[in-house]
VEXDO-817264 format. One line per field, with one value per residue: residue number from 1; residue in one letter; x negated, y, z negated of N, C-alpha, C in turn. Coordinates in nm, 3 decimals, padded with zeros to 5 digits. Last residue first. Layout:
num: NUM/...
residu: A/...
neast: X/...
nnorth: Y/...
nup: Z/...
caeast: X/...
canorth: Y/...
caup: Z/...
ceast: X/...
cnorth: Y/...
cup: Z/...
//
This chain:
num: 219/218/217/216/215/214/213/212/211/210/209/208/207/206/205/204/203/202/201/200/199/198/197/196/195/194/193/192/191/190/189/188/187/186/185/184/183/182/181/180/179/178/177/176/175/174/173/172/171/170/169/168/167/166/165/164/163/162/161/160/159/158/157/156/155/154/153/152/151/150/149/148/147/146/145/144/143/142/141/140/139/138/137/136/135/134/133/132/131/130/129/128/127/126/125/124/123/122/121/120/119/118/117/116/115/114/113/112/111/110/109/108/107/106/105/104/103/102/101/100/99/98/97/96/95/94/93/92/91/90/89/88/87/86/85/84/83/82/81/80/79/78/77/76/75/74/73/72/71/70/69/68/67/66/65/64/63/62/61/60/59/58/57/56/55/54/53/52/51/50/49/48/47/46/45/44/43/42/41/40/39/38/37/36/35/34/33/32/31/30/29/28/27/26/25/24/23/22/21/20/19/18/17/16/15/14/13/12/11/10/9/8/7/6/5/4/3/2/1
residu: X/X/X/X/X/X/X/X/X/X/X/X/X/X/X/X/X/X/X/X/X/X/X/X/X/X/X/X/X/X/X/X/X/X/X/X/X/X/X/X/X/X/X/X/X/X/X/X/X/X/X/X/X/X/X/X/X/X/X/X/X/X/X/X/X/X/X/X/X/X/X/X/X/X/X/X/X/X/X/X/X/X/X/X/X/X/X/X/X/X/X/X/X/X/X/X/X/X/X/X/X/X/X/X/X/X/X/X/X/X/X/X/X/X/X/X/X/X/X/X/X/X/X/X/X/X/X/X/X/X/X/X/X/X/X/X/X/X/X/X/X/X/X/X/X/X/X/X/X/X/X/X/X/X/X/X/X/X/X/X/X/X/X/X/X/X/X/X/X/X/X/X/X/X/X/X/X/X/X/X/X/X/X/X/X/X/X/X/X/X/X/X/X/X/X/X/X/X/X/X/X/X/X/X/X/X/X/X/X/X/X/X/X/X/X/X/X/X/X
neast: 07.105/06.926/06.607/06.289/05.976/05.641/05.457/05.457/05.309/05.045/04.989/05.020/04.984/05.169/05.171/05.379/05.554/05.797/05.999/06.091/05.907/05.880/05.625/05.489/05.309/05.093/05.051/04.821/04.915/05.197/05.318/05.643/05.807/05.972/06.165/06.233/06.327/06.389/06.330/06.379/06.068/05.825/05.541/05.346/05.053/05.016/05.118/05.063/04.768/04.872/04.931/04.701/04.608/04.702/04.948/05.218/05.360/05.625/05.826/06.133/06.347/06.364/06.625/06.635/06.763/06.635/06.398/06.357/06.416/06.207/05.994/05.815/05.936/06.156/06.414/06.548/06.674/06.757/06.995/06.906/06.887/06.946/06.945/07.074/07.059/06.884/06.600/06.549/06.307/06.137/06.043/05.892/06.072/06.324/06.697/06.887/06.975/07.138/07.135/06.859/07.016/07.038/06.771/06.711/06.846/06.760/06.452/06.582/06.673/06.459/06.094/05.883/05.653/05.494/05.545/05.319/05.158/05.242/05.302/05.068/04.988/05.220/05.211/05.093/05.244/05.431/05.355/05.588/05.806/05.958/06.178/06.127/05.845/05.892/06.160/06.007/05.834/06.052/06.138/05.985/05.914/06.172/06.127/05.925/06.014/06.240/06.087/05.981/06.163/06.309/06.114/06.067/06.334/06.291/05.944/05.753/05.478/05.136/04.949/04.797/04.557/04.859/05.131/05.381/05.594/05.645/05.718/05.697/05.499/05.288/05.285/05.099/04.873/04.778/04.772/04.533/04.295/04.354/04.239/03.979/03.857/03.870/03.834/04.000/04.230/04.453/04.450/04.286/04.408/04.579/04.497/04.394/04.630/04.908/05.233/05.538/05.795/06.035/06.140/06.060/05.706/05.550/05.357/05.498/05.526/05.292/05.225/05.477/05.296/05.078/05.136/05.234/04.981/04.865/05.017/05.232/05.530/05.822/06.165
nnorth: -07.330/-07.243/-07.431/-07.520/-07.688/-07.597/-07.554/-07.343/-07.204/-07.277/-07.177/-06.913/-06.734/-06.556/-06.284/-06.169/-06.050/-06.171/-06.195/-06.448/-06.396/-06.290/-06.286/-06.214/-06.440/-06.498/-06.445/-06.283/-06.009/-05.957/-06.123/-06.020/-05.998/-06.132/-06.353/-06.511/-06.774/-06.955/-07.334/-07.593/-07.644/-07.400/-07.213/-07.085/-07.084/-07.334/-07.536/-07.492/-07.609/-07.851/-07.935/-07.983/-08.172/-08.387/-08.336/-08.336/-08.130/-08.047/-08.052/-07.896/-07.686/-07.355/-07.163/-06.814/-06.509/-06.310/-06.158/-06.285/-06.656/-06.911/-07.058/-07.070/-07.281/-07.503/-07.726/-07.978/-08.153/-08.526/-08.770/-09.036/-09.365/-09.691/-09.907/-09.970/-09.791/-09.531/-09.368/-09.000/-08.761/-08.497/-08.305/-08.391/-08.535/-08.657/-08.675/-08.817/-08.973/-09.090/-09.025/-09.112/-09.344/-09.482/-09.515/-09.711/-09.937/-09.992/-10.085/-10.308/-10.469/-10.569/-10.519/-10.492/-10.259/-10.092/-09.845/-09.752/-09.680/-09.447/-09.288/-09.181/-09.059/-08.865/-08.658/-08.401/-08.206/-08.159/-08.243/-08.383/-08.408/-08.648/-08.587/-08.517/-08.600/-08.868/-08.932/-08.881/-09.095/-09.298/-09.263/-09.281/-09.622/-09.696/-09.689/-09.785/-10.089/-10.051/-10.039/-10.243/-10.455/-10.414/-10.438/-10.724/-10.769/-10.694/-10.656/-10.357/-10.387/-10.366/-10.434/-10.500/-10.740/-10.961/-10.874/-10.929/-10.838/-10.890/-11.091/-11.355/-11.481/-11.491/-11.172/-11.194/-11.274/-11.113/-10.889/-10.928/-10.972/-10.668/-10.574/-10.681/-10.566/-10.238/-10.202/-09.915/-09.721/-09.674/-09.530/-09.746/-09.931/-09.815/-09.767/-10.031/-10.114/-09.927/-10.020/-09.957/-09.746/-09.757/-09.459/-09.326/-09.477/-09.591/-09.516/-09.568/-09.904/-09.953/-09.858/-10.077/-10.313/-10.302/-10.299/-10.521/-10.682/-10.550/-10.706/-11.006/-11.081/-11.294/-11.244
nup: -02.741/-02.535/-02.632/-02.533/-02.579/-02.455/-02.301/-02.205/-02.368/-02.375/-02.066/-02.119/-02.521/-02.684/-02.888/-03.160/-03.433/-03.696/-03.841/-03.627/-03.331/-03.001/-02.781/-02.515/-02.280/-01.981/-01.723/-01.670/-01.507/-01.631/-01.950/-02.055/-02.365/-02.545/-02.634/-02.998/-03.147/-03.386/-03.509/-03.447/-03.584/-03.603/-03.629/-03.704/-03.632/-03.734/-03.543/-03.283/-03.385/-03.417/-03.192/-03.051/-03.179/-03.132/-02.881/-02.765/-02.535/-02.574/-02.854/-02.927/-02.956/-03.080/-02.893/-02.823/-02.657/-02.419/-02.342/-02.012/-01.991/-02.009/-01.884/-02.127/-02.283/-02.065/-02.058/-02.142/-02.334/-02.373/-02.440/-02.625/-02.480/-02.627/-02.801/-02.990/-03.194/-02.988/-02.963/-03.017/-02.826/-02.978/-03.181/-03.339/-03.559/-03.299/-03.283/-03.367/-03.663/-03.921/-04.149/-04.258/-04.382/-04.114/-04.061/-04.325/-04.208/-03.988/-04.105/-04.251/-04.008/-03.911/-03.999/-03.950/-03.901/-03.706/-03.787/-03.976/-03.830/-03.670/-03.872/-03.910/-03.658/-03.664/-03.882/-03.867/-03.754/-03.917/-04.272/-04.507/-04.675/-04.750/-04.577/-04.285/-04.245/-04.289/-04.164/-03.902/-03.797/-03.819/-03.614/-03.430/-03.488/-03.441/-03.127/-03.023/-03.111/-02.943/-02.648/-02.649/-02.654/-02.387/-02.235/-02.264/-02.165/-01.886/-01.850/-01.715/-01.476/-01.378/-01.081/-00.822/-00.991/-01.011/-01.140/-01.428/-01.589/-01.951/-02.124/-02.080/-02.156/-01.991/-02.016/-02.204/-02.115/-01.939/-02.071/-02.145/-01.961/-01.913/-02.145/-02.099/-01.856/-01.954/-02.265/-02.423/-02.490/-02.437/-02.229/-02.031/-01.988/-01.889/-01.631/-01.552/-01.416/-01.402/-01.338/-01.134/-01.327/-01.420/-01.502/-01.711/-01.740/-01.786/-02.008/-02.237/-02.156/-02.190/-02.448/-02.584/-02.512/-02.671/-02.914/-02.932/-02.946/-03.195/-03.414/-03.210/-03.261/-03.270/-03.162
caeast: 07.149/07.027/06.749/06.359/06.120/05.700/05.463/05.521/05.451/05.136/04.988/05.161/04.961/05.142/05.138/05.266/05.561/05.692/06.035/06.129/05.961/05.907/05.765/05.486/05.440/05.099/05.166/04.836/04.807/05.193/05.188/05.548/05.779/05.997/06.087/06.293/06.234/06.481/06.307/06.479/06.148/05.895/05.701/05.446/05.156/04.884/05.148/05.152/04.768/04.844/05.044/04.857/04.505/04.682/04.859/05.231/05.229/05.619/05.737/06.033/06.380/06.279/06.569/06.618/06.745/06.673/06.501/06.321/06.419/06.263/06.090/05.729/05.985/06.051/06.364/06.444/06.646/06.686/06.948/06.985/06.822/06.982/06.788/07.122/06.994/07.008/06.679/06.541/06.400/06.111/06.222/05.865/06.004/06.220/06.544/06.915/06.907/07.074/07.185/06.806/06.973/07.143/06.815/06.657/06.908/06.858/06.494/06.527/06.739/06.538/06.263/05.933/05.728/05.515/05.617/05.507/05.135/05.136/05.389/05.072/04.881/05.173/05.274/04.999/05.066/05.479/05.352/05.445/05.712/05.846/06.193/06.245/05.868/05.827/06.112/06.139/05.775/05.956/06.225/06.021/05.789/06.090/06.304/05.945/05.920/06.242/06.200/05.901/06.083/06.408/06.149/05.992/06.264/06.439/06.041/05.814/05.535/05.263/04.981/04.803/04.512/04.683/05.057/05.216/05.585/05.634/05.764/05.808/05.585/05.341/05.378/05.180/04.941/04.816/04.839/04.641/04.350/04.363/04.388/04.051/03.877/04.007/03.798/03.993/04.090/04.431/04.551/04.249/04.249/04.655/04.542/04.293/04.552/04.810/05.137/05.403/05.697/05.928/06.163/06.174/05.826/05.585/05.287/05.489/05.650/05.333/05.211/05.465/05.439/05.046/05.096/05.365/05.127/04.824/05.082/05.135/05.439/05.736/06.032
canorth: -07.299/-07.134/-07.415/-07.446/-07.688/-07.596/-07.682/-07.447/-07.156/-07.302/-07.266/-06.954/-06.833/-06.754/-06.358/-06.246/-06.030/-06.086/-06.076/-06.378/-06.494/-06.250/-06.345/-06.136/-06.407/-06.491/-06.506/-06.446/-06.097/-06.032/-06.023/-06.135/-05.939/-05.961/-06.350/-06.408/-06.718/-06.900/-07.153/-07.551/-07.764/-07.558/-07.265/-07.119/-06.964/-07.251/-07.517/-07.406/-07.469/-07.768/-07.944/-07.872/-07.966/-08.312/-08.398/-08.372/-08.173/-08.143/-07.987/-07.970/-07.816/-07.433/-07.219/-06.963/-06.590/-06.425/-06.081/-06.154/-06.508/-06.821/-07.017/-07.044/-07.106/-07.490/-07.569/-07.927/-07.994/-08.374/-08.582/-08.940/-09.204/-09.596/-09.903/-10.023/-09.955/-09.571/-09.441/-09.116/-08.815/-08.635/-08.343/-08.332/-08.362/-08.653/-08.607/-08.837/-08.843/-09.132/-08.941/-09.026/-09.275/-09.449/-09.453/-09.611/-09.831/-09.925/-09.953/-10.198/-10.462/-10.483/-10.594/-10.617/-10.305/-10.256/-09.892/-09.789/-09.839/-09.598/-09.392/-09.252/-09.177/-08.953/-08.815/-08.474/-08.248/-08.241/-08.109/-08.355/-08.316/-08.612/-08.634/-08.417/-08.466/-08.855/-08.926/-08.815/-08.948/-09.294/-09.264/-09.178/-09.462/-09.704/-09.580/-09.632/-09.991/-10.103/-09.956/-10.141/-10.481/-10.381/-10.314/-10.642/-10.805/-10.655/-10.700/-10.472/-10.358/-10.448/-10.379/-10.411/-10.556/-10.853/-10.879/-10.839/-10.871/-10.814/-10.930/-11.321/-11.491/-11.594/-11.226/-11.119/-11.313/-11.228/-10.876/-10.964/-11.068/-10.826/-10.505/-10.695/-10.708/-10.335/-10.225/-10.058/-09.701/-09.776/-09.508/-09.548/-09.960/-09.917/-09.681/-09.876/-10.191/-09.961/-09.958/-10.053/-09.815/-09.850/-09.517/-09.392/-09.390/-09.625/-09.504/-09.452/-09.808/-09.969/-09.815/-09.946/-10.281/-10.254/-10.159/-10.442/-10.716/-10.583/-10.568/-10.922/-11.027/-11.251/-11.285
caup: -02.918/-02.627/-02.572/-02.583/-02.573/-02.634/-02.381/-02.110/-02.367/-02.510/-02.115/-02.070/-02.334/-02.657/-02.782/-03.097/-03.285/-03.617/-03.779/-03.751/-03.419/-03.161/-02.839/-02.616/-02.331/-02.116/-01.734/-01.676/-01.496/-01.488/-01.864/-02.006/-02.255/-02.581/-02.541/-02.826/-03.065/-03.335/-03.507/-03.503/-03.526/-03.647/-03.505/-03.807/-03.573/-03.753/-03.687/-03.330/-03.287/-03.553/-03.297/-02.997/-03.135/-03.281/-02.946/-02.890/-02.589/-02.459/-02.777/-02.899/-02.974/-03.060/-03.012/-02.786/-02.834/-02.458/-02.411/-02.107/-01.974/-02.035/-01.819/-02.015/-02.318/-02.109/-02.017/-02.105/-02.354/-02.449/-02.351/-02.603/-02.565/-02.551/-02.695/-02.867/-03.242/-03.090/-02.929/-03.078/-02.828/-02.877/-03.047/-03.241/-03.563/-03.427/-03.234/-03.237/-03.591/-03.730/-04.091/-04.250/-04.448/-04.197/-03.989/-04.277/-04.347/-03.966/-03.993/-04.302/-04.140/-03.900/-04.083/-03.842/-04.006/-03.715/-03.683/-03.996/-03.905/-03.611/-03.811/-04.043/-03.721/-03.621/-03.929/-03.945/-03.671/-03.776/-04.148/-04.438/-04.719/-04.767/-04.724/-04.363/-04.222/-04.352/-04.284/-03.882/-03.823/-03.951/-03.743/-03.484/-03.465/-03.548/-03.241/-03.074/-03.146/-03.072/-02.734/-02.693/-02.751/-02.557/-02.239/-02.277/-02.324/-01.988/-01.844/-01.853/-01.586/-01.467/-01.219/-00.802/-00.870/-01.038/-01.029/-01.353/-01.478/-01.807/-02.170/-02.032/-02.324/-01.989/-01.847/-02.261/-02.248/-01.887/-01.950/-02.245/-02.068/-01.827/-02.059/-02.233/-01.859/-01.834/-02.185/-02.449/-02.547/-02.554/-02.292/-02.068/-02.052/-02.012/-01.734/-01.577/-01.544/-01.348/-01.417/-01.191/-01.188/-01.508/-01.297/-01.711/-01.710/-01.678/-01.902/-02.186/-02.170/-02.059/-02.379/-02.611/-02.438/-02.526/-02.918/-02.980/-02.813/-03.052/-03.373/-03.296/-03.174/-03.349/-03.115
ceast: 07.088/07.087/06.822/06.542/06.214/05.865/05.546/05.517/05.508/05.216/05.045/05.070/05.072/05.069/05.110/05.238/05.429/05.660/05.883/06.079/06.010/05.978/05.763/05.627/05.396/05.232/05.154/04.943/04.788/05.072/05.168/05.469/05.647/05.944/06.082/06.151/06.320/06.321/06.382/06.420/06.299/06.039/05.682/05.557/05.304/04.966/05.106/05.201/04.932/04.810/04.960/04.958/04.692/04.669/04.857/05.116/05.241/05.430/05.664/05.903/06.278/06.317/06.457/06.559/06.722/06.651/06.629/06.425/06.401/06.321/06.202/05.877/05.936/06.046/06.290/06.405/06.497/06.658/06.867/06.968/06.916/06.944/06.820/07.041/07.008/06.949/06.776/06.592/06.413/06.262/06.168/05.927/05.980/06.187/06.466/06.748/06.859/07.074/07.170/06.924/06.927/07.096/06.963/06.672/06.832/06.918/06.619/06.506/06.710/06.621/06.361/06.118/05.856/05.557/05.614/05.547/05.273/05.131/05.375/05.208/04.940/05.105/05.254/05.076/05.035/05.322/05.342/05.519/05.614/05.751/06.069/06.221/05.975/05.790/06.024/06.168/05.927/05.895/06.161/06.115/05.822/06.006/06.244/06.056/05.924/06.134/06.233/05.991/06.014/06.318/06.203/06.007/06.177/06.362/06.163/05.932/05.694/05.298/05.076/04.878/04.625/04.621/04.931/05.200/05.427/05.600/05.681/05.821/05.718/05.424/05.371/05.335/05.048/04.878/04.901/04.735/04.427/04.420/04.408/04.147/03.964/04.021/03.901/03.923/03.991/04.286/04.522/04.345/04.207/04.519/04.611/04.399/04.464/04.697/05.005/05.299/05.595/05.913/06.087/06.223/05.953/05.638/05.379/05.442/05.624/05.422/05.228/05.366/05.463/05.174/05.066/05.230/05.188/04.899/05.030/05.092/05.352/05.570/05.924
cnorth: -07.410/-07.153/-07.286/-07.488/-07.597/-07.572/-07.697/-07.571/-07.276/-07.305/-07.347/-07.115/-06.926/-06.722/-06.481/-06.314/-06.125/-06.115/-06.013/-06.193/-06.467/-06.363/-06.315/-06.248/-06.311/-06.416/-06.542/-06.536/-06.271/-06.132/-06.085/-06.081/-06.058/-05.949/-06.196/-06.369/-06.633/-06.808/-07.101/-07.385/-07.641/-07.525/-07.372/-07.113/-06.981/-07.137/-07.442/-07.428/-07.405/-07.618/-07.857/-07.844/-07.949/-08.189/-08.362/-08.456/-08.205/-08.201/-08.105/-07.961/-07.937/-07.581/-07.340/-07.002/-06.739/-06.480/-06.223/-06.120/-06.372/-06.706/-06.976/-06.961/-07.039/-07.319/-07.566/-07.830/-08.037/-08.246/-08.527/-08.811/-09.162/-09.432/-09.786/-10.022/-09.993/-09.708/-09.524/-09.219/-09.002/-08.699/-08.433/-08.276/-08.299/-08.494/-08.601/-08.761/-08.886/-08.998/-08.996/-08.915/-09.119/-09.367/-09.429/-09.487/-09.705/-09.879/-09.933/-10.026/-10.322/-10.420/-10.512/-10.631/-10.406/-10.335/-10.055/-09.869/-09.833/-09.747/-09.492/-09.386/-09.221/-09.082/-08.871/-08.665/-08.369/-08.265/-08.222/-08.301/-08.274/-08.488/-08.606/-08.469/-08.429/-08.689/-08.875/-08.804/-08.856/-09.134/-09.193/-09.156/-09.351/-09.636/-09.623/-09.586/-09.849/-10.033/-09.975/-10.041/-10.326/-10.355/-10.295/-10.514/-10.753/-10.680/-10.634/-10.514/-10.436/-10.366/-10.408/-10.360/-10.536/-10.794/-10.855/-10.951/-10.846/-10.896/-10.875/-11.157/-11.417/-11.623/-11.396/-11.182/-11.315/-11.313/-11.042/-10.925/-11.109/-10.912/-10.657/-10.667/-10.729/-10.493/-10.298/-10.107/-09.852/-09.780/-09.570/-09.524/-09.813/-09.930/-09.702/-09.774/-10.072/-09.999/-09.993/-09.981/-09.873/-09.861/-09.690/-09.495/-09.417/-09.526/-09.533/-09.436/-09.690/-09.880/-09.813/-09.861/-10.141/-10.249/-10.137/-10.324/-10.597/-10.567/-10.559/-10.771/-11.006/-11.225/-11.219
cup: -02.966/-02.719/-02.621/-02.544/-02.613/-02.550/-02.523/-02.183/-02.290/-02.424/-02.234/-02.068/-02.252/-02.504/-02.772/-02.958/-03.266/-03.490/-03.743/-03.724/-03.608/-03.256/-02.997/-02.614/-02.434/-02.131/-01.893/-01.728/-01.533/-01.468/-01.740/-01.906/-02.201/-02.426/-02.502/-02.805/-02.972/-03.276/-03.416/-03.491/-03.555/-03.500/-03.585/-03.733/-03.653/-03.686/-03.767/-03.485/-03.326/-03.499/-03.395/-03.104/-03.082/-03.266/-03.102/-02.973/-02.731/-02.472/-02.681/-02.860/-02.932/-03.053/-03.043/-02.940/-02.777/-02.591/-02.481/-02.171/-02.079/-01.981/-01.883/-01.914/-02.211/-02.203/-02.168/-02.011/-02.272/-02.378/-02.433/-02.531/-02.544/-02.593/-02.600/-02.746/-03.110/-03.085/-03.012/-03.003/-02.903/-02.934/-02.954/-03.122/-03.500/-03.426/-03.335/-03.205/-03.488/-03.653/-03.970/-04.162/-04.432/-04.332/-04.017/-04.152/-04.340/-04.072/-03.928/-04.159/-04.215/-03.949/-04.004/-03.907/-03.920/-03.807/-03.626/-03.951/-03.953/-03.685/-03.767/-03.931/-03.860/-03.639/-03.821/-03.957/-03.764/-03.707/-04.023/-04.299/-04.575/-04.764/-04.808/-04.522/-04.335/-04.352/-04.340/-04.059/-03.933/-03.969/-03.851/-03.544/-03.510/-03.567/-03.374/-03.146/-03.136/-03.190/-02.846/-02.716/-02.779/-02.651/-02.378/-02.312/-02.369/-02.101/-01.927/-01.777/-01.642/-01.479/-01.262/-00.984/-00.827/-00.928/-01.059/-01.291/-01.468/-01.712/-02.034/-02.095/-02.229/-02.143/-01.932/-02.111/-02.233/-02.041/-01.923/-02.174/-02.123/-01.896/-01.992/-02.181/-01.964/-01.844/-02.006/-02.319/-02.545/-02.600/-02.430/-02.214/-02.140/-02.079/-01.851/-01.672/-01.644/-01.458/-01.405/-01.241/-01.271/-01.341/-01.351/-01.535/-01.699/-01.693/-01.756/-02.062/-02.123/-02.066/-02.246/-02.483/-02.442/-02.512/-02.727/-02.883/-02.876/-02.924/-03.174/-03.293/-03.249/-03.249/-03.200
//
């Protein structure tokens, strides 16, 4: 089925916005999410239910159909393929391939995003450990204990991060956590639940705000 990017970029956000439960989504937050007026959300709401990629009710919200769903899953295992290249082959810092993937990800050949995911090894987690979906539309487990719930003295290893704006990403790209570091949790201040953590071989405080936003595991 040939979409325009447009149609590709709302399924995608129904997607994030439903959740894995795909409850109904609410028009306002497809308007919020996209940056876009509600009558416009409407509009293409109603596009989009008479091509069969969701369900919508009006006033109370949509969300995707089976086709629908495959379609925006399609799209993100392309999203973070692409971040996923352009980190390990290329060169660039995990704050900075977002907005380049954005236009990747409407590359339509399939063909080409599964040499590309044979190329890159089919890696099961992007830069950000956000989780990849196989050609089959299926994720894989990701890790989730937070460093926030760490224990004192614990080796963990960095496998994501659960804020994956720009300000969050260059905040810990600017402290020099990647994808994969090795972190211990030296000590944690009753007053605000801020961490002392040692990373190579130096020491620094995260807020327990950072700290709840960054994936850890024991190996």
């Amino acid at each position: 089925m040939q979409l325009s990017l447009t149609e590709e970029n709302y399924l995608k956000a129904i997607f994030f916005i439903s959740g894995t439960e795909s409850n109904l989504v609410n028009t306002n937050a497809v308007a919020e999410r996209l940056d876009t007026k509600a009558a416009t959300v409407t509009d293409m709401l109603r596009k989009l239910k008479s091509k069969d990629l969701i369900h919508y009710e009006p006033y109370k919200g949509s969300r995707l159909t089976l086709t629908g769903k495959q379609q925006a899953v399609g799209i993100l295992r392309k999203h973070r393929l692409w971040e996923t290249f352009l980190v390990e082959k290329l060169g660039f810092g995990w704050e900075e391939v977002h907005d380049i993937a954005e236009q990747l990800e409407h590359v339509r050949s399939r063909k080409l995003t599964e040499r590309l995911a044979q190329y890159l090894g089919n890696p099961q987690f992007d830069p950000h450990g956000d989780p990849i979906p196989d050609a089959e539309g299926v994720f894989p487990q990701r890790a989730n204990l937070t460093l926030d719930k760490a224990e004192l003295g614990e080796r963990l290893y960095v496998k994501g991060v659960k804020d994956s704006s720009p300000d969050f990403l260059n905040y810990v790209a600017k402290l020099g956590i990647q994808l994969g570091d090795s972190l211990k949790v030296l000590q944690v201040e009753p007053f605000d639940s801020s961490i002392l953590i040692k990373h190579d071989e130096r020491e620094f405080r995260l807020s327990a705000q950072a700290a709840c936003n960054i994936y850890v595991s024991q190996t």
